[in-house]
Backbone bond lengths (Angstrom), bond angles and torsions (degrees), N, CA, C in turn:
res aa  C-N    CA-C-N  psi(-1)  N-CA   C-N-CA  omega(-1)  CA-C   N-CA-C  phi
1 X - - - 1.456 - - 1.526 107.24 -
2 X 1.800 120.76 127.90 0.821 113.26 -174.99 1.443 114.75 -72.32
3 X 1.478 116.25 179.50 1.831 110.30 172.25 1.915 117.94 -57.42
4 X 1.509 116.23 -40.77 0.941 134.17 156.38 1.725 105.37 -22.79
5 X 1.074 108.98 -98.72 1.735 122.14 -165.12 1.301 87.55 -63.16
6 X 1.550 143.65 -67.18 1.632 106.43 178.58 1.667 115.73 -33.14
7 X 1.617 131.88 -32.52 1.070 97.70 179.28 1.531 152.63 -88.92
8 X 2.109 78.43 -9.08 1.637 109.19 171.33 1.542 106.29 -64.64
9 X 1.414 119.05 -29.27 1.510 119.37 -152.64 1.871 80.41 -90.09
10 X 0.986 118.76 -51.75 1.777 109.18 -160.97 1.666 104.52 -58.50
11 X 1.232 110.17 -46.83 1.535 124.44 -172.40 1.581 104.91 -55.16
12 X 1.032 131.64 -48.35 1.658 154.95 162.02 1.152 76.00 -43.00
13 X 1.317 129.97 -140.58 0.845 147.71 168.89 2.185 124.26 41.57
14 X 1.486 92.83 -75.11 1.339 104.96 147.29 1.498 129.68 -40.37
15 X 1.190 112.50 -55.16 1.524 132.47 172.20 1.812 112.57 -50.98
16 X 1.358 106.17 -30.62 1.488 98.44 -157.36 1.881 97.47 -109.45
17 X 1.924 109.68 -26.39 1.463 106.18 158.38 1.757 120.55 -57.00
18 X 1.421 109.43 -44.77 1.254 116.15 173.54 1.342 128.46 -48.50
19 X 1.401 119.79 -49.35 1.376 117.17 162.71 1.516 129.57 -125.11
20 X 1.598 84.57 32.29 2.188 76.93 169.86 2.023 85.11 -104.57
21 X 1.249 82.67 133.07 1.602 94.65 162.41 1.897 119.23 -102.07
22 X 0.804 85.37 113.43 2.071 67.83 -178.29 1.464 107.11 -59.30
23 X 1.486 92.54 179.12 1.927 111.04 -176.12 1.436 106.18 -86.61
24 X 1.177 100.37 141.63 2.233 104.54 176.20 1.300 95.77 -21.97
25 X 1.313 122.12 -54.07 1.622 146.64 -149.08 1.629 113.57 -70.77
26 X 1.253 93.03 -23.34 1.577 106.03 -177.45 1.729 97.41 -108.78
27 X 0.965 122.90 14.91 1.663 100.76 -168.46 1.677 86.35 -141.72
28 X 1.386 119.43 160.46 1.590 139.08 151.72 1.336 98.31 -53.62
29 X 1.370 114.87 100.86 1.167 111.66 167.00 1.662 121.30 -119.72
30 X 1.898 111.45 -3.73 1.215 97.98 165.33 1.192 131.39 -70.62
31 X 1.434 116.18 151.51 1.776 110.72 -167.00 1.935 79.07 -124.16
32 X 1.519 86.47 135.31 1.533 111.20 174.08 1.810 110.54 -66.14
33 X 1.198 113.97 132.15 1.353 111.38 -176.58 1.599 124.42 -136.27
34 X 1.156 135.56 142.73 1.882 128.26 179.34 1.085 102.99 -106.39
35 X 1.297 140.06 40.06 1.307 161.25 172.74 1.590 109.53 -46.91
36 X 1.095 172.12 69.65 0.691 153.83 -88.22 2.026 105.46 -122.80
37 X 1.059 122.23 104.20 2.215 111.24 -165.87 1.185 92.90 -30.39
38 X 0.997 105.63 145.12 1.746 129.85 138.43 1.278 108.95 -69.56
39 X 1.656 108.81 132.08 1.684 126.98 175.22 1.627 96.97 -19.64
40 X 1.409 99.98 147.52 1.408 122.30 146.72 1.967 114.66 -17.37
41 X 1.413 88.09 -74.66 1.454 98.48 -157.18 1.511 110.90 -56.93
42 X 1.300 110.86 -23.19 1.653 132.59 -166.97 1.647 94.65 -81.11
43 X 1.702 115.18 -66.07 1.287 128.19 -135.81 1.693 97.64 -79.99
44 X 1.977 103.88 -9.44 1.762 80.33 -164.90 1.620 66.34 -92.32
45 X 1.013 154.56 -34.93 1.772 145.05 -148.40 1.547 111.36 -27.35
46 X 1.629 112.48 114.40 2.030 86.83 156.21 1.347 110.62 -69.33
47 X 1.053 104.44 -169.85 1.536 123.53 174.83 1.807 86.61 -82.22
48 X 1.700 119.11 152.40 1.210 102.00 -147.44 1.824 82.61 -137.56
49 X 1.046 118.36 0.74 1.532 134.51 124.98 1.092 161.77 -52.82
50 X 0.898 146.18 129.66 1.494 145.89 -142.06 1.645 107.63 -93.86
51 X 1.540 142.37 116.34 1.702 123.46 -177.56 1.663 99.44 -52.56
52 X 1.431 147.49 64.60 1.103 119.84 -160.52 1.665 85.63 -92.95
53 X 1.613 112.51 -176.35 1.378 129.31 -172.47 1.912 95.42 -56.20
54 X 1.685 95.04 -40.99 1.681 79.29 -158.52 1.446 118.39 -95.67
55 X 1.443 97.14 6.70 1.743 100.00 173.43 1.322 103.88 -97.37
56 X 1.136 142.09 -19.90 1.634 148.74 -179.16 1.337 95.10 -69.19
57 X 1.774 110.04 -50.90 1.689 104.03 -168.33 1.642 129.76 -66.98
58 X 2.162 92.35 -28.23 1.455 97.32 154.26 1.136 127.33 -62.39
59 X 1.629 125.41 -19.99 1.373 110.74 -151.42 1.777 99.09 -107.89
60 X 1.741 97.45 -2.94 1.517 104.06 156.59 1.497 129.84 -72.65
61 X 1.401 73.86 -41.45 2.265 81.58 -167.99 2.535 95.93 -68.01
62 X 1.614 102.18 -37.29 1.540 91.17 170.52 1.601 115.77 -45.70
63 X 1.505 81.96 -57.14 1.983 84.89 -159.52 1.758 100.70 -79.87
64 X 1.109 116.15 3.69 1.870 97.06 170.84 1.671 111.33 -112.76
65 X 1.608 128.53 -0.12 1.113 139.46 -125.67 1.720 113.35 -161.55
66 X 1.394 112.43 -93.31 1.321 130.34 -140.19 1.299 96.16 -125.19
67 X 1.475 135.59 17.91 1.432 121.53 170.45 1.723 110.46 -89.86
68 X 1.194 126.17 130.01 1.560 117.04 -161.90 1.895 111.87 -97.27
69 X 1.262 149.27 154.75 1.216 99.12 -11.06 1.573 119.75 -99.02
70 X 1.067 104.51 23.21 1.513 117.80 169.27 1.325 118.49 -132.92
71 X 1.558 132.57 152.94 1.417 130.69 -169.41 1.686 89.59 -112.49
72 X 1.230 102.19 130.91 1.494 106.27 -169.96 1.551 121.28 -56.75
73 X 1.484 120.17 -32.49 0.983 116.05 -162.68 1.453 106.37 -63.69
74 X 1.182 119.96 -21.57 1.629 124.92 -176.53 1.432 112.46 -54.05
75 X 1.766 109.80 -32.81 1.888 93.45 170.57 1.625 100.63 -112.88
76 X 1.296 127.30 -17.43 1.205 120.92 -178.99 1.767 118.86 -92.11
77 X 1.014 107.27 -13.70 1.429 118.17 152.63 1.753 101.30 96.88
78 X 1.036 125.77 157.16 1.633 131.70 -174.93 1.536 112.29 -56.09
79 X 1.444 123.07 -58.36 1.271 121.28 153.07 1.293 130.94 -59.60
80 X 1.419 118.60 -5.42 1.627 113.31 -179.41 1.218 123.21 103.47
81 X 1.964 108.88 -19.87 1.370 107.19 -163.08 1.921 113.05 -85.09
82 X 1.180 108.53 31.11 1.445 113.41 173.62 1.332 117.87 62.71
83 X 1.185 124.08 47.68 1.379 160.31 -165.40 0.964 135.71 -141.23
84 X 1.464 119.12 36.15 1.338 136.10 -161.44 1.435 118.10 -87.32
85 X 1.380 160.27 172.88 1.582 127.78 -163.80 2.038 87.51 -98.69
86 X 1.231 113.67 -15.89 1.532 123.05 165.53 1.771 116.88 -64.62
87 X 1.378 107.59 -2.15 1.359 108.72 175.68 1.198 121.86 -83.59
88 X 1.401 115.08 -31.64 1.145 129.05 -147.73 1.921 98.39 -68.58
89 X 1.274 116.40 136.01 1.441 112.39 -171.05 1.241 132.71 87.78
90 X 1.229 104.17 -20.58 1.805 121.18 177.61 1.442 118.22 -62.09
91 X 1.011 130.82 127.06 1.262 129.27 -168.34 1.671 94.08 -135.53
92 X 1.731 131.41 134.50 1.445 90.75 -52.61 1.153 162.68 -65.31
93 X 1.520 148.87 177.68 1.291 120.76 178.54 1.741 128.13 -68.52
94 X 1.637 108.74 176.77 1.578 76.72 -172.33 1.434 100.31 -98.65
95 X 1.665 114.11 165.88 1.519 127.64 -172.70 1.620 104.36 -34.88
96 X 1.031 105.10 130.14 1.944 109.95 167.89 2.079 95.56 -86.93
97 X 1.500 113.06 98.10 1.268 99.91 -177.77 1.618 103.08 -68.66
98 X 1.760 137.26 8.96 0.928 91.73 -169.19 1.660 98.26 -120.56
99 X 1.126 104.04 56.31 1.770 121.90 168.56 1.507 91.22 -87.31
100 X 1.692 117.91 123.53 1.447 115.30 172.42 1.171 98.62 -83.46
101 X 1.506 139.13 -10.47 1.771 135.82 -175.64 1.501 83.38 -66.23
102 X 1.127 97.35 -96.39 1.787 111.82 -162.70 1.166 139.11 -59.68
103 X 1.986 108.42 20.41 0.940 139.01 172.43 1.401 101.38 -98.62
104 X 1.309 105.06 -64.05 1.694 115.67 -178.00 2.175 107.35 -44.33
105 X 1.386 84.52 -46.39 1.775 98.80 177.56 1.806 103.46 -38.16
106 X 1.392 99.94 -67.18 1.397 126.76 -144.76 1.918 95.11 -66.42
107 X 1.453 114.83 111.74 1.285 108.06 158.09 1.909 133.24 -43.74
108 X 0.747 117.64 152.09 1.820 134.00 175.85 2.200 89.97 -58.83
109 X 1.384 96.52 -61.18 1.460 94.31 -172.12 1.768 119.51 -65.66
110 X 1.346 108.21 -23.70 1.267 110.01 -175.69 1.370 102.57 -70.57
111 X 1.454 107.74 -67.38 1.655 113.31 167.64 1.979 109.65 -24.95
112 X 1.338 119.34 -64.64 1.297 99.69 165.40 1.280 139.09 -29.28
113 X 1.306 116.87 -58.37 1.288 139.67 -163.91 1.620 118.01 -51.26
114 X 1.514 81.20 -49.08 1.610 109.10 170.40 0.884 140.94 -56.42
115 X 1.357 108.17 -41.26 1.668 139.30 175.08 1.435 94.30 -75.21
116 X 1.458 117.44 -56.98 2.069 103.14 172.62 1.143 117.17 -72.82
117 X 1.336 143.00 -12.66 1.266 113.44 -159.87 1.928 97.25 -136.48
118 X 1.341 99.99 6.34 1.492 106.61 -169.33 1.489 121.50 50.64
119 X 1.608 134.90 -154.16 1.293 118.25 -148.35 1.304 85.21 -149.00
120 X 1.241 147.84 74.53 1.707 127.28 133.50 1.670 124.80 18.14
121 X 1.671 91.54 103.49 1.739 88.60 -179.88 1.611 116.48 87.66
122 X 1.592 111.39 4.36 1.470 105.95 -176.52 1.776 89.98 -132.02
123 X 1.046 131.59 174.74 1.634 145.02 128.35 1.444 122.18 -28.88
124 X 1.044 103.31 -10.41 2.248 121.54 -168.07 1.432 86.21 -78.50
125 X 1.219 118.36 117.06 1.536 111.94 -173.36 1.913 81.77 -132.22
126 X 1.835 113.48 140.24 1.608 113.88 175.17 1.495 128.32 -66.87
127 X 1.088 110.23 136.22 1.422 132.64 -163.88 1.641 93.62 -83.42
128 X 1.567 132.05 56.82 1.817 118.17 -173.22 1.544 106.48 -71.16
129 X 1.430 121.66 -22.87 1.358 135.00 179.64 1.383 117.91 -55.76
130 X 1.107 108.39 -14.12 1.407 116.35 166.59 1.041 135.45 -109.23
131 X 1.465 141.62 139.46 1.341 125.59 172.19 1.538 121.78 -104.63
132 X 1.470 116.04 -178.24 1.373 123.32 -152.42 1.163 110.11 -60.10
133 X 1.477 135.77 -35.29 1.455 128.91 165.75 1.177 113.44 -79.31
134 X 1.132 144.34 4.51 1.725 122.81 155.23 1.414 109.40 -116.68
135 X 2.036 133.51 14.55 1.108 108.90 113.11 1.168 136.62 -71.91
136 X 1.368 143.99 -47.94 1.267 119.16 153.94 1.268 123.95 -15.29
137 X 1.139 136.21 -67.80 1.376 133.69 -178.50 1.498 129.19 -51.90
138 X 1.512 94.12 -27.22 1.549 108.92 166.80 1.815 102.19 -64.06
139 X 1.341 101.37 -68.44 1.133 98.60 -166.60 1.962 124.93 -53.21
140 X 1.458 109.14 -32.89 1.384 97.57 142.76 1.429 153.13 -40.54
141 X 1.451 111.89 -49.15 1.225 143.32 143.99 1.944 116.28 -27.19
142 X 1.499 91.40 -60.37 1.330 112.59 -174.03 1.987 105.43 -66.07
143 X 1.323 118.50 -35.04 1.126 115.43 -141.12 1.883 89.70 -119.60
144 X 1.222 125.66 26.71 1.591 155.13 -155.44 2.068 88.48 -124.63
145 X 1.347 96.47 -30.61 1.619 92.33 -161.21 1.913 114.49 -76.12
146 X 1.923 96.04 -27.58 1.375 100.93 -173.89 1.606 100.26 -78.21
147 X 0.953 125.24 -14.44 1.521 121.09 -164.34 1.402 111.61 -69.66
């Protein structure tokens, strides 16, 4: 290969590391956590709701909008992937909901728990402003992202 096409081939090359991002699915995307379970009674809970059109759409307009006193997407980012412009600096970062590993991992009830009572040691600060059907609905909403 002349010097030439080594340089077409590296430049290519460059070009396609730079902006191919892989899928949650393709990448390490669990993030290690001291999260602490939510009770028994909480942590085995499904979500006790249905994903229907109009609980997803509530649990959109919370988490992009109207959840108080912060609207989530600000640290978890619009797609979910924990990239929110509120991330930036956070140590740790916040959950990328759209890892299908550590989505699939993550119980319906834990996800609750979290959303009320926030997370010790993270930016996850509790959502009390809300009640039990529009977390649930969040968490539908929320769990729309690994798919």
């Amino acid at each position: 290969m002349n010097l030439f096409n080594k340089f077409i081939y590296l430049s290519a090359l460059a070009l396609i590391c730079t902006f191919f991002t892989p899928p949650a699915w393709a990448k390490d995307c669990i993030q290690k956590r001291n999260t602490p379970q939510a009770p028994d009674n909480i942590y085995k809970q499904s979500n006790p709701l249905e994903a229907t059109v109009e609980n997803i759409s509530i649990g959109k307009k919370l988490y992009q909008k109207e959840a108080k006193p912060l609207a989530c997407y600000q640290c978890h980012g619009t797609t979910g992937n924990g990239e929110g412009m509120m991330a930036r600096g956070m140590t740790p970062r916040p959950r990328d909901f759209s890892c299908q590993t550590m989505m699939k991992a993550l119980p319906d009830g834990q996800l609750f728990w979290v959303i009320k009572n926030g997370s010790a040691g993270t930016g996850m600060m509790g959502f009390k402003t809300l009640n039990d059907k529009q977390i649930w609905q969040m968490v539908s909403y929320i769990r729309q992202f690994a798919k």
